[in-house]
N, C-alpha and C positions, 0 to 999 in steps of 0.2 A: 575644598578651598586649598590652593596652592598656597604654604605659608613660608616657602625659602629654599632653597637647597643645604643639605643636611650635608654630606658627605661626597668626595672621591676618593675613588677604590681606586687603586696601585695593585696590578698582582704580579708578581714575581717571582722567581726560580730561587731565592736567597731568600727567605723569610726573613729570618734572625740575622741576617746583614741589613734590610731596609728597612725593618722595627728598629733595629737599634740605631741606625744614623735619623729617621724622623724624631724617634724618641728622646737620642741622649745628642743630638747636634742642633735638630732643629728646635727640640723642646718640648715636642707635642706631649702633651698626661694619660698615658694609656688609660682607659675605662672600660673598655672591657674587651676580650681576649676568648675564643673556642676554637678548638678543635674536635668538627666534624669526623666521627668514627663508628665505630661499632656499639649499635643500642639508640642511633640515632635514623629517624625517620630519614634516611639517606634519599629516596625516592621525592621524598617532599620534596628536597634541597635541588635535585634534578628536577622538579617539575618547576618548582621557582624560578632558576636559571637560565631553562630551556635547552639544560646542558642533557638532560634525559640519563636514564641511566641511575648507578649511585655514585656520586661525587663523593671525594675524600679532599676535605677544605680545610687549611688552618685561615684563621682570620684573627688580625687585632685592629682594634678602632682609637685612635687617638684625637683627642679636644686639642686642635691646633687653634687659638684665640676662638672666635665667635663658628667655629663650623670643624666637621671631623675630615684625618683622612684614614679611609680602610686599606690596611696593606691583607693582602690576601695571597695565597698558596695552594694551589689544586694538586695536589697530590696524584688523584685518579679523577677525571683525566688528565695527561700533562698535559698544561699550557706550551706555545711557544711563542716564537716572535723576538725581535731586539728593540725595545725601543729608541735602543742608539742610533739604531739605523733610520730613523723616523725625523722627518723634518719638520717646522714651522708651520710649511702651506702644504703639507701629508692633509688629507680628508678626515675627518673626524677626531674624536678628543684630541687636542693636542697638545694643550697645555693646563695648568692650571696655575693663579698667582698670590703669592704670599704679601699680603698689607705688610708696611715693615715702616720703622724709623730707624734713623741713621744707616742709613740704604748702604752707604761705602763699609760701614763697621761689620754690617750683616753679611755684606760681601765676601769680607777678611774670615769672618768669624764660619763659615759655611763651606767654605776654599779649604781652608783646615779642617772640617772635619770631613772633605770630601767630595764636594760639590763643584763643580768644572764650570765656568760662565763665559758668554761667547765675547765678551771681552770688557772695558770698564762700562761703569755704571754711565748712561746716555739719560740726557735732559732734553725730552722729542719738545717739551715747552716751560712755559713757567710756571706749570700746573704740577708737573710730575717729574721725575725722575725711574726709569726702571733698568729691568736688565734681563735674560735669560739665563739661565741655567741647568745643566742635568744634573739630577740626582744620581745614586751610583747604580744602579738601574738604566741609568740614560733619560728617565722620565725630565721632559723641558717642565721648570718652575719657573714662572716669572715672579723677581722680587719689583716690588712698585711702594716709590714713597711719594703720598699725595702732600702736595708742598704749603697747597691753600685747607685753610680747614672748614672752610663753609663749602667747598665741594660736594656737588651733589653726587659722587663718586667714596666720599669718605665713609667709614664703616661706625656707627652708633656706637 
């Protein structure tokens, strides 16, 4: 039984740049934190992945409100990619969105610590307010403040 989605993973070429702006900008409660190395079933972690091989992985997991995100670091093998370069209607993952009140403050408060948005916060109806943005990554986050509270879109 499927009971929710638990987490996205972020991997990135900065570890200790995008732990630290999820952590100390967006807020998220790190709970737990490894790094894959030497004495560790490496081969597991490659059969897991499907990455084969021994992967060399730092990973931490953050409690951002009701769900995690895993910022992640492959060592060996390197990752590559820009998510900068990546756009909205790009195929596959492409965004993920942050529950938020006072959506313009979050805005301000996110801007400062780093956060770039494709421009003010839009009212597509009377229901919602959102916005996009990249993290420093370039990873697009949509911030969304649901305006009605009986919405069957609101989070428990």
């Amino acid at each position: 039984m499927i009971r929710g989605i638990h987490h996205v993973a972020l991997l990135t070429g900065d570890f200790d740049r995008l732990l630290a702006f999820y952590r100390d900008v967006v807020g998220g409660e790190l709970v737990h934190a490894r790094e894959w190395g030497e004495g560790d079933d490496l081969a597991l972690l490659g059969r897991v992945t499907g990455i084969g091989g021994e992967p060399r992985l730092r990973s931490a997991i953050l409690r951002v409100g009701n769900a995690f995100v895993e910022i992640q670091h492959y060592r060996v093998p390197a990752g590559d990619g820009d998510p900068s370069a990546y756009v909205a209607q790009d195929f596959g993952i492409r965004h993920f969105a942050l529950d938020v009140t006072e959506i313009e403050a979050e805005v301000d408060r996110l801007a400062a610590g780093g956060m770039h948005f494709a421009g003010p916060v839009q009212q597509p109806s009377s229901r919602i307010k959102s916005i996009y943005g990249r993290d420093p990554d370039g990873n697009i986050v949509e911030l969304q403040e649901l305006l009605v509270p009986d919405s069957p879109l609101a989070i428990a």
